[in-house]
C-alpha positions in Angstrom: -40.5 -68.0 -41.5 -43.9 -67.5 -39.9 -43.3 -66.5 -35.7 -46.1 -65.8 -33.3 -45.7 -62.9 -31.4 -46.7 -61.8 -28.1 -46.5 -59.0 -26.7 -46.1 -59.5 -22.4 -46.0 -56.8 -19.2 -43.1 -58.3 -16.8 -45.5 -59.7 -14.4 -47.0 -61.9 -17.0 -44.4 -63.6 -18.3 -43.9 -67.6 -17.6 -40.8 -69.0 -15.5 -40.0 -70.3 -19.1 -40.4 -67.1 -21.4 -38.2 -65.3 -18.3 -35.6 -67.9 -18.8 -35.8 -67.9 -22.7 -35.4 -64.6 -22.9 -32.5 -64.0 -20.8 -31.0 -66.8 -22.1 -31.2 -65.6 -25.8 -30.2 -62.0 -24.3 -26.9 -63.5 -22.5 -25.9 -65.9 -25.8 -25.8 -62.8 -28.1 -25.0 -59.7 -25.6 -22.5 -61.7 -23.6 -21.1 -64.2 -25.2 -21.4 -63.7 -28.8 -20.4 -60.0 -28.5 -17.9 -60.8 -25.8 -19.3 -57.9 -24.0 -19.1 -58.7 -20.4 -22.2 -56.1 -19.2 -25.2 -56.1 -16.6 -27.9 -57.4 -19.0 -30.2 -57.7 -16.0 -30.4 -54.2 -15.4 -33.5 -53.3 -13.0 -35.8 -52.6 -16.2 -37.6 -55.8 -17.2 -39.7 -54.7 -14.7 -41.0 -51.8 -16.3 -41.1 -53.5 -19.5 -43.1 -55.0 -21.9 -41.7 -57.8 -23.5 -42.3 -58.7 -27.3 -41.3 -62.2 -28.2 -41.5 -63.8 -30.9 -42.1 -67.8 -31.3 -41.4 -70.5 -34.2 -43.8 -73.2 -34.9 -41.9 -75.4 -31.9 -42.1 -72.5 -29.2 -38.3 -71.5 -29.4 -38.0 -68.3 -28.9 -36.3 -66.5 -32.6 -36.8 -62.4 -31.8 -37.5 -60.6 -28.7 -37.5 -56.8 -27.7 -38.1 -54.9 -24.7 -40.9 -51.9 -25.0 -40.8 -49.4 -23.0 -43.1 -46.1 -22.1 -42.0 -42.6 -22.7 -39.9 -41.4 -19.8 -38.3 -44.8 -18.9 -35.2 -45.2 -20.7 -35.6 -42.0 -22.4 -38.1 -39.0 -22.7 -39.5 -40.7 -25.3 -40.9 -43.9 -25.8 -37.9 -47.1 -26.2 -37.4 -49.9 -28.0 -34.5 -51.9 -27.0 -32.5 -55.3 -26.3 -33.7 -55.7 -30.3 -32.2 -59.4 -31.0 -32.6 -62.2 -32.9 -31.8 -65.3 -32.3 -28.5 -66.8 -34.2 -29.9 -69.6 -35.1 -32.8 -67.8 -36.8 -31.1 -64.8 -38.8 -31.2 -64.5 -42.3 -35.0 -65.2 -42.4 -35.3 -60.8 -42.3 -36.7 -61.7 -38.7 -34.9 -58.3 -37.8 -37.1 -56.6 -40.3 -40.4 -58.6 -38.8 -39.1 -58.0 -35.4 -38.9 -54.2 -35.8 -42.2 -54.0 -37.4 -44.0 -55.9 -34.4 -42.0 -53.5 -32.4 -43.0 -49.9 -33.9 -46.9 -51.9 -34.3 -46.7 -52.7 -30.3 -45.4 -49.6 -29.4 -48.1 -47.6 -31.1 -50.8 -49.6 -30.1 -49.4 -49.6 -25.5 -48.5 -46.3 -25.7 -49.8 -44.4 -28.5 -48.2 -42.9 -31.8 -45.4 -41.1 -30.5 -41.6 -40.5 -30.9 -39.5 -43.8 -30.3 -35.8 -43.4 -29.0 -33.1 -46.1 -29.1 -29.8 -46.7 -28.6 -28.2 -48.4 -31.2 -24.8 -50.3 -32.3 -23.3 -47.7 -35.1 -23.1 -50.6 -37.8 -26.8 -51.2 -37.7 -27.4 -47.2 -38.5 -29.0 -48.0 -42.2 -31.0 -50.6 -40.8 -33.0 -48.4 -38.5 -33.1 -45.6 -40.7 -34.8 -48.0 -43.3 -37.8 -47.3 -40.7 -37.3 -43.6 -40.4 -35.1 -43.2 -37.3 -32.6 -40.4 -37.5 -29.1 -39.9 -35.6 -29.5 -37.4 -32.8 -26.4 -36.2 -31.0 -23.2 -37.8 -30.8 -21.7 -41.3 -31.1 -20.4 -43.2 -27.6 -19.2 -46.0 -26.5 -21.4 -48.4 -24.2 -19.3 -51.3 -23.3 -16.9 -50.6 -25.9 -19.2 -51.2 -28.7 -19.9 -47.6 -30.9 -23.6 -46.6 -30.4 -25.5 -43.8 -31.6 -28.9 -42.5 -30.5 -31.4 -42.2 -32.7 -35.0 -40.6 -33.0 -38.1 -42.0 -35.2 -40.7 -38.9 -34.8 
């Protein structure tokens, strides 16, 4: 499957993208992981936001991009979803690749930190992030963080 993707500061996003993406964001943080959590946490703002569009304009895959000292010392990637209706099309895959490409090209070639859910561990290793320090808990779903350098 063939997405377009764009790759938006906060201030430039459309009423619609907004509302797609928090939309998407609530159906699988919220409701599909039946994790009741502030998704609209304050950081949008400082985001960049990568989306990423069928042929129609749905919105499949989306991340949020973030500069190093943000989130973390280090440069972020995170809220890494795609849509339900659109997995098994390796859109993660794509999705992660437009993220580590936009990354590099807003902020430079630097580390990346994220915060991950434990069962997708192999997945993000696949693209050279490492565990760093302990597993936790964030609304009781196991996370790790992990490093790509």
């Amino acid at each position: 499957m063939l997405l377009t993707w764009t790759t938006k500061p906060f201030a430039n996003l459309t009423l619609t993208e907004l509302y797609a993406l928090l939309q998407l964001r609530s159906e699988v943080f919220v409701v599909e992981q039946t994790c009741a959590f502030q998704d609209i946490d304050g950081q949008d703002q400082a985001a960049y936001h990568l989306l990423g569009h069928t042929e129609t304009g749905e919105l499949a895959a989306y991340t949020r991009l973030f500069g190093a000292g943000i989130s973390y010392p280090e440069a972020s990637i995170g809220r890494v979803v795609v849509s339900p209706k659109y997995r098994r099309y390796g859109l993660g895959r794509e999705l992660l690749r437009q993220s580590l490409a936009a990354v590099a090209v807003l902020f430079g070639e630097q580390p990346i930190q994220i915060g991950a859910q434990l069962y997708l561990q192999d997945f993000y290793e696949s693209f050279g992030f490492q565990q760093v320090g302990e597993g936790y808990l964030e609304d009781g779903i196991p996370h790790i963080h992990m490093v790509r350098r």
